[in-house]
TORLUMBA-395692 format. One record per atom (N, C-alpha, C): residue in three letters; x, y, z. Coordinates in pm, whole numbers, padded with zeros to 5 digits, always signed. Each point is the difference from the previous one (the first is absolute). Example, Ala and Ser with C-alpha at 12.3 -4.5 7.8 and 13.67 -1.06 7.14 Angstrom:
BEGIN
ALA+01319-00569+00780
ALA-00089+00119+00000
ALA+00090+00120+00000
SER-00035+00105-00072
SER+00082+00119+00006
SER-00077+00109+00073
! end
This chain:
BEGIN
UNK-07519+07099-03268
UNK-00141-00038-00006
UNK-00027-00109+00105
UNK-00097+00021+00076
UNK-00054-00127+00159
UNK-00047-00073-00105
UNK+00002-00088+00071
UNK-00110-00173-00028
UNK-00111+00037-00061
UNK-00106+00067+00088
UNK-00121+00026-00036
UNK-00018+00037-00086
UNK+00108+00093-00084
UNK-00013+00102-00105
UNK+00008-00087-00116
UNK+00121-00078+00021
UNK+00075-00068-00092
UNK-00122-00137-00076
UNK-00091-00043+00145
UNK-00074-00100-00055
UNK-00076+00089-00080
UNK-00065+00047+00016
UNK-00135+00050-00044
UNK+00019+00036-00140
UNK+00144+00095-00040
UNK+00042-00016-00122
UNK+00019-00102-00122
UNK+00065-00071+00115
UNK+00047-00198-00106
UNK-00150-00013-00032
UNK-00114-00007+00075
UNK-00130-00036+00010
UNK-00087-00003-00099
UNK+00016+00146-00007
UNK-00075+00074-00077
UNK-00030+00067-00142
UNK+00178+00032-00005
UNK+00026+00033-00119
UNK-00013-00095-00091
UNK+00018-00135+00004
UNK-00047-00080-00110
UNK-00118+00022-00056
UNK-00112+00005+00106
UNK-00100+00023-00013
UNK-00084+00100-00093
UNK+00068+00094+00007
UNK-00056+00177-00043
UNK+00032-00040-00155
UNK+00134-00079-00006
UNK+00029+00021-00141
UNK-00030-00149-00070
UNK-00084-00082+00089
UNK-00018-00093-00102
UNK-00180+00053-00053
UNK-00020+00068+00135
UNK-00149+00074-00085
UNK+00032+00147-00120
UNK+00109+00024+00013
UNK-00045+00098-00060
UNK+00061-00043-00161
UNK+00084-00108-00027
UNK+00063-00050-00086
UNK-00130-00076-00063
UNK-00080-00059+00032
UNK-00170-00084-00023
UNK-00076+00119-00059
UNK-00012+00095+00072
UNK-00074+00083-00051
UNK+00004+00103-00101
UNK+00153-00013-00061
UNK+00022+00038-00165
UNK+00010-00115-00094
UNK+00019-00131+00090
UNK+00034-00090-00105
UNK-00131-00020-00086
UNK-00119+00007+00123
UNK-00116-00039-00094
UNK-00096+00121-00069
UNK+00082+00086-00004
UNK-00066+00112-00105
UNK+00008-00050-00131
UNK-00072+00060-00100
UNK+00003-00035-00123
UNK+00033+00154-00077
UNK+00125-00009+00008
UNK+00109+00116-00089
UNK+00102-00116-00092
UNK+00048+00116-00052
UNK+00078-00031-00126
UNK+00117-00052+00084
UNK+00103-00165-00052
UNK+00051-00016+00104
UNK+00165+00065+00001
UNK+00034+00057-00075
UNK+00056+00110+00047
UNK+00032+00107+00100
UNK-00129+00051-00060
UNK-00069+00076+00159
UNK+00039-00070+00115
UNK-00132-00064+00008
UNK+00068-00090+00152
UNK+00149-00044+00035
UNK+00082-00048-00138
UNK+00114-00002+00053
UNK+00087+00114+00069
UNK+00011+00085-00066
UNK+00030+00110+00036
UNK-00046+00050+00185
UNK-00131+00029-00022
UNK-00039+00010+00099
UNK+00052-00088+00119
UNK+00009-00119-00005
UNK+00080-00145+00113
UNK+00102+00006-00018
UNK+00099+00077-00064
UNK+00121+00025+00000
UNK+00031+00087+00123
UNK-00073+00141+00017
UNK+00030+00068+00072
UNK-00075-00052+00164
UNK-00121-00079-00002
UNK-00049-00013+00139
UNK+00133-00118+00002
UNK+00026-00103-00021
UNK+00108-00073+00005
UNK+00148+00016+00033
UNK-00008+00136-00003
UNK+00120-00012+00043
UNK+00060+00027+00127
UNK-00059-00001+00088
UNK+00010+00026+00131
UNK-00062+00078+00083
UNK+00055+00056+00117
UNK+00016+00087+00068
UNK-00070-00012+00128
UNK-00003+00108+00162
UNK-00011-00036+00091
UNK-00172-00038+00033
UNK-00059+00041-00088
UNK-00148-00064-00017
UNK-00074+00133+00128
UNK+00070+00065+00091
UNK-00071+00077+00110
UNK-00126+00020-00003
UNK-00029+00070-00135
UNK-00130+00018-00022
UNK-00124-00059+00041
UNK+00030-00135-00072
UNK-00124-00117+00052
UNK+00026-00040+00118
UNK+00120-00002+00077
UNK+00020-00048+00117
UNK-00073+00076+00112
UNK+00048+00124-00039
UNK-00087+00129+00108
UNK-00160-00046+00002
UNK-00096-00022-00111
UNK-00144-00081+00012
UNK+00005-00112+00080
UNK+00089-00078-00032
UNK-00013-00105+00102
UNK+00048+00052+00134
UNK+00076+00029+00032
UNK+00042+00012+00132
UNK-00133+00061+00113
UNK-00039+00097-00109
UNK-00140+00099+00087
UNK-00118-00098+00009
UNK-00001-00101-00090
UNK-00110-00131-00010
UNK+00052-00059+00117
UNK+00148-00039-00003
UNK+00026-00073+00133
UNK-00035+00051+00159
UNK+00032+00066-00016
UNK+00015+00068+00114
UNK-00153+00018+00088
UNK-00066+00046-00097
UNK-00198-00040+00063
UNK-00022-00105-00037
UNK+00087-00153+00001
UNK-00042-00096-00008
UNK-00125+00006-00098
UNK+00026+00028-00135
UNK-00095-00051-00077
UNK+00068-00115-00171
UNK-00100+00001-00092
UNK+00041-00145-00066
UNK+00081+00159-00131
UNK+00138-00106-00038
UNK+00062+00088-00093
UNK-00062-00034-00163
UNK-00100-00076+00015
UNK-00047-00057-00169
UNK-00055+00136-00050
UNK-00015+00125-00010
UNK-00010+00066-00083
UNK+00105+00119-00005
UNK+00083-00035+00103
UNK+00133+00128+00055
UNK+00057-00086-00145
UNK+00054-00109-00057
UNK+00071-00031-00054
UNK-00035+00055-00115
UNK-00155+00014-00023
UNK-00018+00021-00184
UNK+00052+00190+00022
UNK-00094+00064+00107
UNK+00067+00120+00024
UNK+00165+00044-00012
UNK+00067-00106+00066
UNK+00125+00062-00024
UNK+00038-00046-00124
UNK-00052-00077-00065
UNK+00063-00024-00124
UNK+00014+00128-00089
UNK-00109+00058+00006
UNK-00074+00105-00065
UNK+00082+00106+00055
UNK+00074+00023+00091
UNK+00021+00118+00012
UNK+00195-00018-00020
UNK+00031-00127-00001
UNK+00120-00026-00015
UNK-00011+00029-00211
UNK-00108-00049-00074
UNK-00024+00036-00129
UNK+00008+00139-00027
UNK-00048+00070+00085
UNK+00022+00166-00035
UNK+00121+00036+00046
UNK+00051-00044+00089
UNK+00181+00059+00030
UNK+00090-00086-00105
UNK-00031-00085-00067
UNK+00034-00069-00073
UNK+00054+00105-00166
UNK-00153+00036-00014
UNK-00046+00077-00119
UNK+00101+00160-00018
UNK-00067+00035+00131
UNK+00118+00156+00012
UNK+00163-00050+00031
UNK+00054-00100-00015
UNK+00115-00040+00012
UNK+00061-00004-00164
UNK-00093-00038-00044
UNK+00008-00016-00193
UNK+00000+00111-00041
UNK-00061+00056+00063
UNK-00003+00169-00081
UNK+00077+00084+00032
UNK+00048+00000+00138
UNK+00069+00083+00058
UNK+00168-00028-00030
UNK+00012-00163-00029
UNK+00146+00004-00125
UNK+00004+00024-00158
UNK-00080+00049+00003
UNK-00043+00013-00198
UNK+00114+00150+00006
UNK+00073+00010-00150
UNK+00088+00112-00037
UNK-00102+00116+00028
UNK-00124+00016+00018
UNK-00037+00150+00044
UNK-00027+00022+00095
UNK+00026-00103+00045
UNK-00033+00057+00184
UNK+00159-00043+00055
UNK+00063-00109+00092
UNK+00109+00020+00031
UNK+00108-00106-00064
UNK-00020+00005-00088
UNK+00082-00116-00091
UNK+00082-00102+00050
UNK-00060-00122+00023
UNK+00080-00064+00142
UNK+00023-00085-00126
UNK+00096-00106+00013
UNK+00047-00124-00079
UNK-00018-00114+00083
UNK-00015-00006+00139
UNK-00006-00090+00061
UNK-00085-00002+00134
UNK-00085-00068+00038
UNK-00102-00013+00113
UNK-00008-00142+00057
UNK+00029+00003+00101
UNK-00004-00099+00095
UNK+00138-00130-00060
UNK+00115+00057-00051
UNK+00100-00066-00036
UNK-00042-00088-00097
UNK-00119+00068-00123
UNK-00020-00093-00147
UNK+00004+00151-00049
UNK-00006-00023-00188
UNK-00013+00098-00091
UNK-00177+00070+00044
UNK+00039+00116-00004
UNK-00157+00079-00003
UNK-00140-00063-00095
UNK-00069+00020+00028
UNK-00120-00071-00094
UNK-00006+00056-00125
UNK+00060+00121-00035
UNK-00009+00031-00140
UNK+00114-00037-00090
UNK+00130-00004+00102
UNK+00150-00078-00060
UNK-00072-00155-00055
UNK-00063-00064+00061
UNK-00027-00128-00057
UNK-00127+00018-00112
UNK-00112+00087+00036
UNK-00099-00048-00117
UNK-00039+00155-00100
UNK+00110+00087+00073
UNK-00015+00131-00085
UNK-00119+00104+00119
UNK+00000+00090-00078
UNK-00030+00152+00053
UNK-00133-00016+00002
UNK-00089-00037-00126
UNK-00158+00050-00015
UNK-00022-00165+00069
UNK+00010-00121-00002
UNK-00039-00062+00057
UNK+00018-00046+00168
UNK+00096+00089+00035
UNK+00014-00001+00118
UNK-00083+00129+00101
UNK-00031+00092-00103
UNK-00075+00072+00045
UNK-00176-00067-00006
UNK-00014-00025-00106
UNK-00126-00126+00025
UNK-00024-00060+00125
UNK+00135-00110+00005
UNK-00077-00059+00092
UNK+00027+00040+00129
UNK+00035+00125+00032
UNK-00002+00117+00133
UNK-00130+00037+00015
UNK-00074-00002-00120
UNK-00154+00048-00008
UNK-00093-00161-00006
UNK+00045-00075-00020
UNK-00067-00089+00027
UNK-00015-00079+00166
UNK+00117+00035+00047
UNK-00009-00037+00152
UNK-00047+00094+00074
UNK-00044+00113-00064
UNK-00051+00111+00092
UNK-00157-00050-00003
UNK-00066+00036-00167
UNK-00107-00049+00022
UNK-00065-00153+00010
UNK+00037-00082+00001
UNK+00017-00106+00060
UNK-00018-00049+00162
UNK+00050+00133+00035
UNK+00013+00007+00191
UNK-00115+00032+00036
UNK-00100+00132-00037
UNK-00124+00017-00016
UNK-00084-00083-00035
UNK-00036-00084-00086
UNK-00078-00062-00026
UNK+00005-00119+00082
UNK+00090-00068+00062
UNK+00008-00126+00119
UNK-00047+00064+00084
UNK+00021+00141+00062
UNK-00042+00065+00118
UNK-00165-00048-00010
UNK-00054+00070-00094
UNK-00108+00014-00043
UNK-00117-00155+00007
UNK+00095-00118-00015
UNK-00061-00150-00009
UNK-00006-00040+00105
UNK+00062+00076+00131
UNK+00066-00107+00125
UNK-00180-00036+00039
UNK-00003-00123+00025
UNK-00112-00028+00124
UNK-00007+00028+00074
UNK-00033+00151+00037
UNK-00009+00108+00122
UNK-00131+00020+00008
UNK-00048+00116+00100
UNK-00100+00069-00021
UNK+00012+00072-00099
UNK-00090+00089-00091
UNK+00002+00070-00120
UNK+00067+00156+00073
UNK-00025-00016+00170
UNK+00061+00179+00032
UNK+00151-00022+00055
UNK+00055-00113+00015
UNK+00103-00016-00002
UNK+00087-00015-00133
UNK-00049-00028-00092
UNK+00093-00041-00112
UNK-00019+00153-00075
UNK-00135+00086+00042
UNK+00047+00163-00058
UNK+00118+00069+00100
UNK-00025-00062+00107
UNK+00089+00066+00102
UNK+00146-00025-00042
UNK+00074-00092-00051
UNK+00112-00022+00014
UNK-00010+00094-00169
UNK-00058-00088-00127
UNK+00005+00086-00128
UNK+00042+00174+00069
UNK-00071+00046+00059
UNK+00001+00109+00021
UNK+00131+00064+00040
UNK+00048-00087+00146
UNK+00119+00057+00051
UNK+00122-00071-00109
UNK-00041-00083-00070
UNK+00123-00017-00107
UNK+00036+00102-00108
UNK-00113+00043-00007
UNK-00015+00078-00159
UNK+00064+00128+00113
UNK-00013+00078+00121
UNK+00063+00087+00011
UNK+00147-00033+00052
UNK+00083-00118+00077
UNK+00100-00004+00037
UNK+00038-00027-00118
UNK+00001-00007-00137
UNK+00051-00073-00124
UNK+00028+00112-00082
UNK-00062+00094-00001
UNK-00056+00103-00110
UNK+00068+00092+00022
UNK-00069+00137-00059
UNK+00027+00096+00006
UNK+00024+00106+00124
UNK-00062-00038+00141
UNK-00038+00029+00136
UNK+00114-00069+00069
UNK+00089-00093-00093
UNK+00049-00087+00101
UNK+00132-00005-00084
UNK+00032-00155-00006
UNK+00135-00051-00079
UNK+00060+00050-00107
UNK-00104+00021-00133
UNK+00031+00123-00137
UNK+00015+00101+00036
UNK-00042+00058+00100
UNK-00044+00157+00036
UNK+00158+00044+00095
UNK+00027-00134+00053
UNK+00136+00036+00044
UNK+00133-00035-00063
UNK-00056-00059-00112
UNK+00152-00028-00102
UNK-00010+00141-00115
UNK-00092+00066-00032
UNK+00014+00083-00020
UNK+00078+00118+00079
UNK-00058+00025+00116
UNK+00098+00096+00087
UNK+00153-00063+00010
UNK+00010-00072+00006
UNK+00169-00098-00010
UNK+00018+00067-00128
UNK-00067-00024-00101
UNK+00118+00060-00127
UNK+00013+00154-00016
UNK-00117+00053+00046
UNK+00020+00139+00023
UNK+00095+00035+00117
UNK+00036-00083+00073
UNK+00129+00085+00151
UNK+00126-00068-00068
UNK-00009-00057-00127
UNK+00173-00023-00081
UNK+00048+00162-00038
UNK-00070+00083-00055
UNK+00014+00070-00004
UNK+00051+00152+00077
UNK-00062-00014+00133
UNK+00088+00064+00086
UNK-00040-00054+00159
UNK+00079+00062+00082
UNK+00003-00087+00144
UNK-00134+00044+00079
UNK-00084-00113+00019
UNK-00103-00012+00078
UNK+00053+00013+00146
UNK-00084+00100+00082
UNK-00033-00004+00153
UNK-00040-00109+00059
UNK+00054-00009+00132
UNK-00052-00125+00078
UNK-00157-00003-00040
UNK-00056+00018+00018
UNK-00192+00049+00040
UNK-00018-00053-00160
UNK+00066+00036-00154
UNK-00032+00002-00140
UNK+00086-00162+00006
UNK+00072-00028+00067
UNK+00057-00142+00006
UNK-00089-00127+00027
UNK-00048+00038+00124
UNK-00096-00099+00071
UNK-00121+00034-00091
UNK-00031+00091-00031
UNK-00158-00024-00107
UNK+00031-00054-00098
UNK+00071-00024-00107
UNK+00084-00081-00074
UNK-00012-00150+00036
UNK+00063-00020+00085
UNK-00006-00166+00065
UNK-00139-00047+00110
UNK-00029+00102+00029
UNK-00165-00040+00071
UNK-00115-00061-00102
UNK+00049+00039-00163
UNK-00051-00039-00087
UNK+00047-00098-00054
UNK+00117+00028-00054
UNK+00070-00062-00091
UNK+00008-00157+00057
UNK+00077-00053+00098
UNK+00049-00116+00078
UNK-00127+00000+00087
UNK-00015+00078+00140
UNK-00141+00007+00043
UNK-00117-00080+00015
UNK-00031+00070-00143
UNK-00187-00026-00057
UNK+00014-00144+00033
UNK+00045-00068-00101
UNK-00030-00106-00028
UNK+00049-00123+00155
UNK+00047+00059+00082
UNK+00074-00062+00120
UNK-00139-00005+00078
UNK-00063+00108-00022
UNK-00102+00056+00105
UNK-00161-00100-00044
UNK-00011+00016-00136
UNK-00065-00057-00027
UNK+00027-00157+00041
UNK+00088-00127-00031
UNK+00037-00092+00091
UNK-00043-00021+00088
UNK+00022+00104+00119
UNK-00064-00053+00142
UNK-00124+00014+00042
UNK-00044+00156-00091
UNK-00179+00013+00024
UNK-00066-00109-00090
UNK+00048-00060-00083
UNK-00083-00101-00057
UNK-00003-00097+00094
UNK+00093-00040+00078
UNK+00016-00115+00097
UNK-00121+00051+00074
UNK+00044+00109+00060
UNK-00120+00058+00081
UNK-00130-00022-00026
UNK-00060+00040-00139
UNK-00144+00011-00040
UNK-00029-00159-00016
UNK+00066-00077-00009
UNK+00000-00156-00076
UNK-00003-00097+00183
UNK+00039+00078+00086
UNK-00002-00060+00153
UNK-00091+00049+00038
UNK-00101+00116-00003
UNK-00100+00068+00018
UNK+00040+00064+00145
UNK+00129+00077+00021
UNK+00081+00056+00128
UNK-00108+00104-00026
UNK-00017+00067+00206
UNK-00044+00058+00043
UNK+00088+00160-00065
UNK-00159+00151-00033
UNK+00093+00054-00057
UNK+00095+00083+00098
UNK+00053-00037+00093
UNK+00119+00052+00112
UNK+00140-00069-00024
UNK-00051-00125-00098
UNK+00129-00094+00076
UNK+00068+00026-00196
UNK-00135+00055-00106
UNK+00039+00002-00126
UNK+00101+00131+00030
UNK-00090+00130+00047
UNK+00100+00080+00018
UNK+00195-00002+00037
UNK-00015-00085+00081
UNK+00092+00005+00065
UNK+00116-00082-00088
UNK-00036-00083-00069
UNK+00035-00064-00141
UNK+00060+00076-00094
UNK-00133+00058-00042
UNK+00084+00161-00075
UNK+00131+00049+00035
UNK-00027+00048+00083
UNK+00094+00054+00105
UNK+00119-00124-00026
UNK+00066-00043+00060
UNK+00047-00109-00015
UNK+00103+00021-00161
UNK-00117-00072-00082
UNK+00039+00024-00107
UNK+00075+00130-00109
UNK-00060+00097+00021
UNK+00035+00129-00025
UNK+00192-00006+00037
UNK+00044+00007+00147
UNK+00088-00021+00017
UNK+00081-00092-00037
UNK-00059-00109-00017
UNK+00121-00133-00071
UNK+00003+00027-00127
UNK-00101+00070-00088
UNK+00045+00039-00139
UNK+00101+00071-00015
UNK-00024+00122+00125
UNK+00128+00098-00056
UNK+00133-00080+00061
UNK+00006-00092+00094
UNK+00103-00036+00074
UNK+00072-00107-00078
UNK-00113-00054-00134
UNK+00049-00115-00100
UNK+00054+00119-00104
UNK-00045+00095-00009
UNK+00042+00103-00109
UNK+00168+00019+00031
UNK-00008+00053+00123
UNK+00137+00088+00042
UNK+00115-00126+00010
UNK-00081-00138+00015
UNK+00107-00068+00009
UNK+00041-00098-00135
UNK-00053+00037-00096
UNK+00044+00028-00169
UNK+00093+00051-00101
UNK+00009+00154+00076
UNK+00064+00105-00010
UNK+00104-00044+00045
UNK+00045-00018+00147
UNK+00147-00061+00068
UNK+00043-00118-00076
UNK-00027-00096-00071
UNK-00003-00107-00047
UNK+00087+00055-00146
UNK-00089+00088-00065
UNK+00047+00024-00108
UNK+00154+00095+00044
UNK+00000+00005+00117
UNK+00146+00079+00012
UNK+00154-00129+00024
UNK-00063-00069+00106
UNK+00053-00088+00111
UNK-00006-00164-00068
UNK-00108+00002-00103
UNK+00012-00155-00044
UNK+00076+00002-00131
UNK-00004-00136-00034
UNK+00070-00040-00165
UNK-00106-00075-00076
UNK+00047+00072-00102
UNK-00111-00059-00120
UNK-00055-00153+00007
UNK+00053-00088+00048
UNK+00050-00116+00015
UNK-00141-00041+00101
UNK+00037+00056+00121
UNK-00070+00007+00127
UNK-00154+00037-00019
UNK+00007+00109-00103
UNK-00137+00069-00008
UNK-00126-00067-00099
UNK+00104-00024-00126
UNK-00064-00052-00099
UNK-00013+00038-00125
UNK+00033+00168+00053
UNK-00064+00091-00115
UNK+00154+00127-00004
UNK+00049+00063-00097
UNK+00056+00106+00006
UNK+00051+00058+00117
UNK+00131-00017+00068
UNK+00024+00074+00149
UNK+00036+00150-00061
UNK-00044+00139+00139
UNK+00047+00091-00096
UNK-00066+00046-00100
UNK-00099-00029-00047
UNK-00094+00067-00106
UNK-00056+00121+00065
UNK-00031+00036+00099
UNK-00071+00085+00073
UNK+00095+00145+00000
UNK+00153-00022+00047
UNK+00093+00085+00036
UNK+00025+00016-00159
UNK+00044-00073-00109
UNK+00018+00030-00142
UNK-00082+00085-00097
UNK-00138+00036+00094
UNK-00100+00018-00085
UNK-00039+00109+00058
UNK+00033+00046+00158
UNK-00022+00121+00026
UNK-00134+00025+00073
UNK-00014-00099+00031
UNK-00152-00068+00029
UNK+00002+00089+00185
UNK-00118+00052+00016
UNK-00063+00027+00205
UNK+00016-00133+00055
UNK+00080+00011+00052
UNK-00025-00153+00119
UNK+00022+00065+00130
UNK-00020-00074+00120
UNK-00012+00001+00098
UNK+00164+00031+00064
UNK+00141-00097-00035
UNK+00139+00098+00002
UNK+00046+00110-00008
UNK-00099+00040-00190
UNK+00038+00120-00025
UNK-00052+00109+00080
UNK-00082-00018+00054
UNK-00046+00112+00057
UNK+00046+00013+00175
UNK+00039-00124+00042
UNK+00005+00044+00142
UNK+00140-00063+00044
UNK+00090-00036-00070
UNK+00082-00112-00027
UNK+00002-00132+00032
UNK+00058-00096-00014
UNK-00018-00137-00001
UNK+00005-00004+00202
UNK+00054+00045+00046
UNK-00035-00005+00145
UNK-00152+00042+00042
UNK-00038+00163-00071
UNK-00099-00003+00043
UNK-00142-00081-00058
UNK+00077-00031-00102
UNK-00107-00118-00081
UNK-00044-00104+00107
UNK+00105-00086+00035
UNK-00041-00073+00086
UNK-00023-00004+00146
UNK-00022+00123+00061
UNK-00059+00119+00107
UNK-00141-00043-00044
UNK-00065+00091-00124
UNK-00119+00006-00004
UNK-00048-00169-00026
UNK+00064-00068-00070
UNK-00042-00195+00009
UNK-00032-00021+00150
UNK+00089-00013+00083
UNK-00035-00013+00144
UNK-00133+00059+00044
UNK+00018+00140-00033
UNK-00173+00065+00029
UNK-00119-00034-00046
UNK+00019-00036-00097
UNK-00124-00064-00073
UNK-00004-00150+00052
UNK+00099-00027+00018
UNK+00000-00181+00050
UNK-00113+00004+00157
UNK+00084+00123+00082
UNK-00085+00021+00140
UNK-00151+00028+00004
UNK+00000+00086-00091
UNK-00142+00042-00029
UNK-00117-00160-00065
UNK+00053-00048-00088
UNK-00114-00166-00023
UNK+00062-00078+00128
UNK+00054-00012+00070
UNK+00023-00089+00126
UNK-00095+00079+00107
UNK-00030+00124+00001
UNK-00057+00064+00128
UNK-00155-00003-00039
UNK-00018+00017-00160
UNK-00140-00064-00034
UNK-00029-00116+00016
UNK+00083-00136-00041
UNK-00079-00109+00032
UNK+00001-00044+00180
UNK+00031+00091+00061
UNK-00025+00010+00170
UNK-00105+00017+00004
UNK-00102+00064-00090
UNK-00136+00032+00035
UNK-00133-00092-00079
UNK+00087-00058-00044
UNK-00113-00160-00069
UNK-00030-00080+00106
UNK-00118-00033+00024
UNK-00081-00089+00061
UNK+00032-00207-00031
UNK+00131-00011-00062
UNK+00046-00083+00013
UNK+00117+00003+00012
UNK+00058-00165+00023
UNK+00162+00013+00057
UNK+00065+00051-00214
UNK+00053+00048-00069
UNK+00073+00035-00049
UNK+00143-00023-00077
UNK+00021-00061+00123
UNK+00154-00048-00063
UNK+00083-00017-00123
UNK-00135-00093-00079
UNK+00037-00006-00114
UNK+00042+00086-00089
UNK-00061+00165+00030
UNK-00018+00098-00118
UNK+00129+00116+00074
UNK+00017-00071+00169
UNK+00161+00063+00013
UNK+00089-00013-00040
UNK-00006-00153-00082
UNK+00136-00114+00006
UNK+00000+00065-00171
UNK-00117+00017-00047
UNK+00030+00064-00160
UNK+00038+00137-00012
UNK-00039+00106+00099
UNK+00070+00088+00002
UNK+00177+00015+00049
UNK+00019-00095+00079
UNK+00132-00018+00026
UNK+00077-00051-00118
UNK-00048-00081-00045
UNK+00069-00058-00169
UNK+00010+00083-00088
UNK-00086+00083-00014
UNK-00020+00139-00124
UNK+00095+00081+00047
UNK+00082+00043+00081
UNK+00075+00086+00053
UNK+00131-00078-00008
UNK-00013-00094-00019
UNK+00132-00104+00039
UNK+00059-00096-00151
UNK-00070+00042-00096
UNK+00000-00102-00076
UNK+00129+00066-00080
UNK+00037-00095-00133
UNK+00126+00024-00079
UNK-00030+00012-00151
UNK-00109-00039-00031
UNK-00083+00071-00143
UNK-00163-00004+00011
! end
């Protein structure tokens, strides 16, 4: 990781999570709930999400005071499908981000709660920001589809349906264009709509993004082959135990990381065509390809 990368991280990340830690504390739920709920935003992790808003704020030089409540909000919904997605009916994890799963500590139905409480929760801040009223439908909007059914659900569903038998490259990537994806994509077009970028330079964003999702996807998959539980946080090997489409299985772990490189080239040859210098959102695609959990 360069300097540049490295500051902006130390920087920032305090930041994202001391707003987004404020903005459950002062809800008025049962405090349970909330505990629960600050159990799981608390416990770590690489924060990308909100970082990707800021970085696209940075980068058109504009002010990050509402990128922060944004990424909070969208770090709350990756938060939420993280709770659910270790619950015994979906992939029964015991451990996330190197603590007990959120339902190992407060149980099954209340951990599924407060998965639903940080979801809708995320909506309704969207909904308060001191925006214009067509910006704050604008983001509601692209949240409710990178989140939903069109997007993040819509691709963890196809994930549990390709356990069942081996997904095609083409049934792979629609899988993770959703699943991992959505919610990546959403990140940077919010930066976008929240900087008020020209729509050439949003496109090209997209673009951008699209590829670092699948290129953060594929480099997940290698992780779960190549890392240790230790390293990761979560279960090494759950993927290969379970019989699971990944990106190895299908092309092997060489050509796995064949197609990482391609996707890495492809968001580096897009942000060539942004109307600003960039760097920053190279130096994060270089880290996403490079990282160790």
């Amino acid at each position: 990781m360069n300097e540049q990368l490295k500051h902006f991280i130390e920087s920032n990340t305090p930041q994202v999570e001391a707003e987004m830690f404020a903005l459950v504390e002062k809800i008025d739920a049962p405090a349970d709930l909330k505990e629960s709920m600050l159990y799981s935003l608390q416990a770590g992790g690489k924060r990308i999400r909100p970082l990707f808003v800021l970085a696209v704020l940075e980068l058109f030089a504009k002010d990050k005071e509402h990128g922060l409540t944004v990424g909070a909000v969208i770090e709350m919904i990756h938060t939420y499908s993280l709770i659910h997605d270790d619950l015994p009916s979906m992939d029964n994890d015991d451990f996330r981000r190197g603590k007990p799963t959120n339902h190992k500590v407060f149980g099954e139905a209340l951990a599924t709660l407060a998965g639903d409480a940080l979801n809708t929760l995320a909506f309704g801040i969207l909904a308060r920001l001191d925006l214009s009223a067509e910006k704050r439908i604008e983001l509601v909007n692209l949240l409710s589809v990178a989140a939903g059914a069109e997007g993040m659900v819509g691709g963890q569903v196809l994930d549990m349906e390709g356990e069942k038998r081996q997904l095609n490259l083409t049934e792979l990537e629609h899988v993770h264009v959703n699943k991992t994806g959505a919610l990546l994509r959403f990140s940077i077009e919010s930066g976008a709509v929240l900087a008020d970028v020209s729509e050439e330079d949003r496109a090209t964003l997209k673009e951008y993004a699209h590829h670092i999702g699948l290129a953060f996807q594929i480099q997940d998959d290698i992780l779960d082959i190549e890392g240790t539980t230790e390293e990761l946080g979560k279960t090494a090997g759950k993927d290969v135990a379970s019989n699971k489409s990944t990106y190895p299985a299908l092309l092997t772990l060489d050509g796995a990381k064949d197609k990482l490189d391609e996707h890495y080239q492809l968001a580096i040859a897009a942000l060539e065509r942004l109307h600003v210098n960039a760097s920053l959102l190279h130096e994060f695609a270089t880290y996403i390809v490079h990282r160790k959990n």
